[in-house]
C-alpha positions as CSV (number, residue, x, y, z in Angstrom):
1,X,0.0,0.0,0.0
2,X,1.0,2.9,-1.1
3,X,1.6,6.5,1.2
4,X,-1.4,8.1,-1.2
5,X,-3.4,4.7,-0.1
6,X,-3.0,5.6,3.0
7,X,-3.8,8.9,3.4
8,X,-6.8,8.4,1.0
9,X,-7.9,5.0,3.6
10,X,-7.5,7.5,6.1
11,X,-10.0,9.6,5.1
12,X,-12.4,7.2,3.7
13,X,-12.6,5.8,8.1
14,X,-13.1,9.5,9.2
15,X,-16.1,10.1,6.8
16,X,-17.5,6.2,7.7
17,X,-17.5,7.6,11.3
18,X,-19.3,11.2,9.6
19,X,-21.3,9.2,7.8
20,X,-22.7,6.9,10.1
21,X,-23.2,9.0,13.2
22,X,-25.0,11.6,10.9
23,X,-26.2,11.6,7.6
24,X,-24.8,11.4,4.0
25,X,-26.6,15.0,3.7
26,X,-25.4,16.4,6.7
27,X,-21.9,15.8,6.6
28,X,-19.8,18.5,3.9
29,X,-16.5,18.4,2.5
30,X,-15.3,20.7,5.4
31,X,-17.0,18.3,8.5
32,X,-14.2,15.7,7.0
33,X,-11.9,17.7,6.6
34,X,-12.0,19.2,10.4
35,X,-12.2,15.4,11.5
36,X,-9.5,13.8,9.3
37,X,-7.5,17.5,10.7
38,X,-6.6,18.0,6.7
39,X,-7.6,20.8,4.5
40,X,-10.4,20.9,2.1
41,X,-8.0,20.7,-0.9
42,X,-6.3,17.8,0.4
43,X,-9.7,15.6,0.2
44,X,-10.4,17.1,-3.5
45,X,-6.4,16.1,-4.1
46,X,-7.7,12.1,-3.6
47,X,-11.8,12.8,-4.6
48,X,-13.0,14.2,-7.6
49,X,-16.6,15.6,-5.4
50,X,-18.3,14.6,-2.2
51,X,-20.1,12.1,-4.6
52,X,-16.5,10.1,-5.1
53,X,-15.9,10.1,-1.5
54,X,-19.8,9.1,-0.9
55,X,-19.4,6.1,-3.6
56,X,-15.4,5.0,-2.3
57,X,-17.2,5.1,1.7
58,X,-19.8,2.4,0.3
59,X,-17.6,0.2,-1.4
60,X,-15.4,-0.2,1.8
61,X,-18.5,-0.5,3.8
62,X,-19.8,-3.0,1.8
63,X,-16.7,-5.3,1.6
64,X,-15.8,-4.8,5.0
65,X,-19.7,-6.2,6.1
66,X,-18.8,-8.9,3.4
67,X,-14.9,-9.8,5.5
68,X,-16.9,-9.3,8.6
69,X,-20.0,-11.4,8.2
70,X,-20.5,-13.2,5.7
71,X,-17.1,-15.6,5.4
72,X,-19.6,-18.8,6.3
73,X,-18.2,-22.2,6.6
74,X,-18.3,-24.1,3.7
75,X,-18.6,-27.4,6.0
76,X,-21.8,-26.9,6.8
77,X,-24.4,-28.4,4.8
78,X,-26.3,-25.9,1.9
79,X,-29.7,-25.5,4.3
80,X,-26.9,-24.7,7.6
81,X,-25.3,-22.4,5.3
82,X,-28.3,-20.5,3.6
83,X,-29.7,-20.7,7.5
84,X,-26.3,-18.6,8.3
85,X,-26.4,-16.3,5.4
86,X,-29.7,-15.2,6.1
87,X,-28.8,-15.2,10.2
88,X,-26.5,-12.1,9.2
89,X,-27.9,-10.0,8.0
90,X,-30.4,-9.8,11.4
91,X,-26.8,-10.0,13.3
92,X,-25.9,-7.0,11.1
93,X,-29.0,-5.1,12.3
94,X,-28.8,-6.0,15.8
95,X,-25.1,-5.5,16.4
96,X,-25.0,-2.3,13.8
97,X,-28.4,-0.9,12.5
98,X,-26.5,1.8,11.9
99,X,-25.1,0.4,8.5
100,X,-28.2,-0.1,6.9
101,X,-29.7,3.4,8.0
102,X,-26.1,4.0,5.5
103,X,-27.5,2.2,3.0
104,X,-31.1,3.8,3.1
105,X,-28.8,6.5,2.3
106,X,-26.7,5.7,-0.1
107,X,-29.7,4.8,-2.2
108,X,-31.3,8.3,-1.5
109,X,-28.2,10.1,-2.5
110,X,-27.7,8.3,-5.4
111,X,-30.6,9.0,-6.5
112,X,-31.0,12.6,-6.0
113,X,-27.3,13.1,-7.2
114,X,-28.1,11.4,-10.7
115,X,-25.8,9.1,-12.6
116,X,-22.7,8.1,-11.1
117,X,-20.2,5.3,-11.3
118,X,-21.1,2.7,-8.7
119,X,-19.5,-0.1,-10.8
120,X,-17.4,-1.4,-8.2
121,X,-20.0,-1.1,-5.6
122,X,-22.4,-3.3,-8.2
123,X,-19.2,-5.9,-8.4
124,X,-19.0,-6.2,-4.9
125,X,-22.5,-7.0,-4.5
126,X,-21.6,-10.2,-6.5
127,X,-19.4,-11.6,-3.6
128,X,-23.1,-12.1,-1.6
129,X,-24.9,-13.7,-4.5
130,X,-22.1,-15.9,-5.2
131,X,-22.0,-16.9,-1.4
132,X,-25.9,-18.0,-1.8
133,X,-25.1,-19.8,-4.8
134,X,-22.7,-22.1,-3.6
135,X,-24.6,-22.7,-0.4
136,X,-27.8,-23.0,-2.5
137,X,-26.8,-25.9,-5.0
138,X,-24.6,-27.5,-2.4
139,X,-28.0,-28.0,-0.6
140,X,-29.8,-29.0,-3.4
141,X,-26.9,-31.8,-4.0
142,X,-26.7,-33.0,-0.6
143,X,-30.4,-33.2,0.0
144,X,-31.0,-30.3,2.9
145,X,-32.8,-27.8,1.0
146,X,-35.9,-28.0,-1.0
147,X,-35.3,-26.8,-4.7
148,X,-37.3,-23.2,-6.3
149,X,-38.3,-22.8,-9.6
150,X,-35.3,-19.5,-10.1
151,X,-32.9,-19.5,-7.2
152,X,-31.6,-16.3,-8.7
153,X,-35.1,-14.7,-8.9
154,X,-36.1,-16.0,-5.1
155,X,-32.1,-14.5,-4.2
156,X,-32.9,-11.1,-5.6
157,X,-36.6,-11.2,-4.0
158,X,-35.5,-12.4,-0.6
159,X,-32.2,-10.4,0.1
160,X,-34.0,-7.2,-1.2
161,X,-37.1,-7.8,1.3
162,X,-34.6,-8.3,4.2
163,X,-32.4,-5.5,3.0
164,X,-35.4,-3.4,2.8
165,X,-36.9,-4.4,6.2
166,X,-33.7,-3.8,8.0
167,X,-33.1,-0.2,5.7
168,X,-36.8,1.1,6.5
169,X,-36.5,-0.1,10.3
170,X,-33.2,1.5,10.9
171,X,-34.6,5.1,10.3
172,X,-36.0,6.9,13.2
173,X,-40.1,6.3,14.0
174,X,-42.8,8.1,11.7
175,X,-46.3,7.1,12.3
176,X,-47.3,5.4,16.0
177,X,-47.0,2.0,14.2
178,X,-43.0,2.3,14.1
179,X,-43.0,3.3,17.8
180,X,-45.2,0.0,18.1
181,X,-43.1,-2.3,16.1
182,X,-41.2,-4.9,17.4
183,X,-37.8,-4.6,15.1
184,X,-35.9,-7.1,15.7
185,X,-38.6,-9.3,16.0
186,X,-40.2,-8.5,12.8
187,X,-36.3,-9.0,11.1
188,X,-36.5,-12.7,12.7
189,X,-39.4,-13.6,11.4
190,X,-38.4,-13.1,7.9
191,X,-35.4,-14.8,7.9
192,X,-37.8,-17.8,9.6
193,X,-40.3,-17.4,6.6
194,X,-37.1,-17.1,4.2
195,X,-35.8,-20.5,5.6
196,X,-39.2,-22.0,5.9
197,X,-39.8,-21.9,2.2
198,X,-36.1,-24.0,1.6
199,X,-35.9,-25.7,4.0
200,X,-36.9,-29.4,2.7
């Protein structure tokens, strides 16, 4: 690693910490810049616009969740591993809600921001899919897991309902049925359904 890899890792943790105790929209160029204790034209010397820095935060959120979380024995048999898979991400929003209140985020900002290059955020969305698969037609092989019509159609619908759950029950309370709401509950349950429907 280079010095410049460094000091542009450096400010990438001090606008995760921004970032994650605030908003994407609340935190400027400047917020970082106090934090990191660099100036302004130091973070435009390693990011193009706050949009860069946004997009380079993601990506080493995303693979750090993947390091963290989602390195799942391949011992276990597919159902055990699918049960894991989907086990995280309700770890995830028990132990750091905070991340997907990120997320919820990120997708906001994006959109509002307009076309970006997120390509190697998209790629490293491909490390979870591929995790599923291998769990997925290991447990078709061996027997533990009940076979869908489109494994990657039920992937796609079931990680987006959980990452959806876990984005909209991360943000603060709204009407008196959020105050109401059992949240981590309600994540369980899903991942329950989820596993219900594979299990075989």
């Amino acid at each position: 690693m280079t010095i410049k890899d460094v000091k542009k890792n450096f400010i990438i943790d001090n606008a995760i910490d921004l970032f994650l105790s605030k908003s994407i929209g609340d935190v400027t160029i400047k917020d970082i810049a106090i934090k990191a204790n660099v100036g302004e034209a130091t973070i435009y010397r390693y990011f193009s616009s706050k949009q860069n820095l946004v997009c380079d935060v993601a990506v080493k959120l995303e693979n750090k969740i993947f390091e963290q979380y989602f390195n799942i024995p391949k011992t276990l048999n597919g159902f055990e591993q699918l049960s894991e898979f989907y086990n995280r991400y309700q770890k995830i929003f028990n132990e750091h809600c905070e991340l997907f209140k990120f997320i919820n985020e990120f997708d906001a900002y994006l959109l509002s921001e307009g076309k970006t290059d997120i390509g190697e955020y998209s790629s490293g969305l491909e490390q979870f899919k591929a995790v599923f698969s291998f769990a997925y037609n290991q447990g078709v092989q061996d027997g533990s897991i009940a076979a869908v019509a489109n494994w990657e159609i039920f992937y796609y619908a079931t990680t987006h309902a959980m990452l959806e759950l876990c984005k909209k029950l991360s943000v603060a309370d709204i009407v008196i049925q959020d105050v109401n709401s059992h949240k981590k509950e309600e994540v369980a349950a899903l991942v329950e359904l989820i596993l219900f429907k594979l299990k075989k």
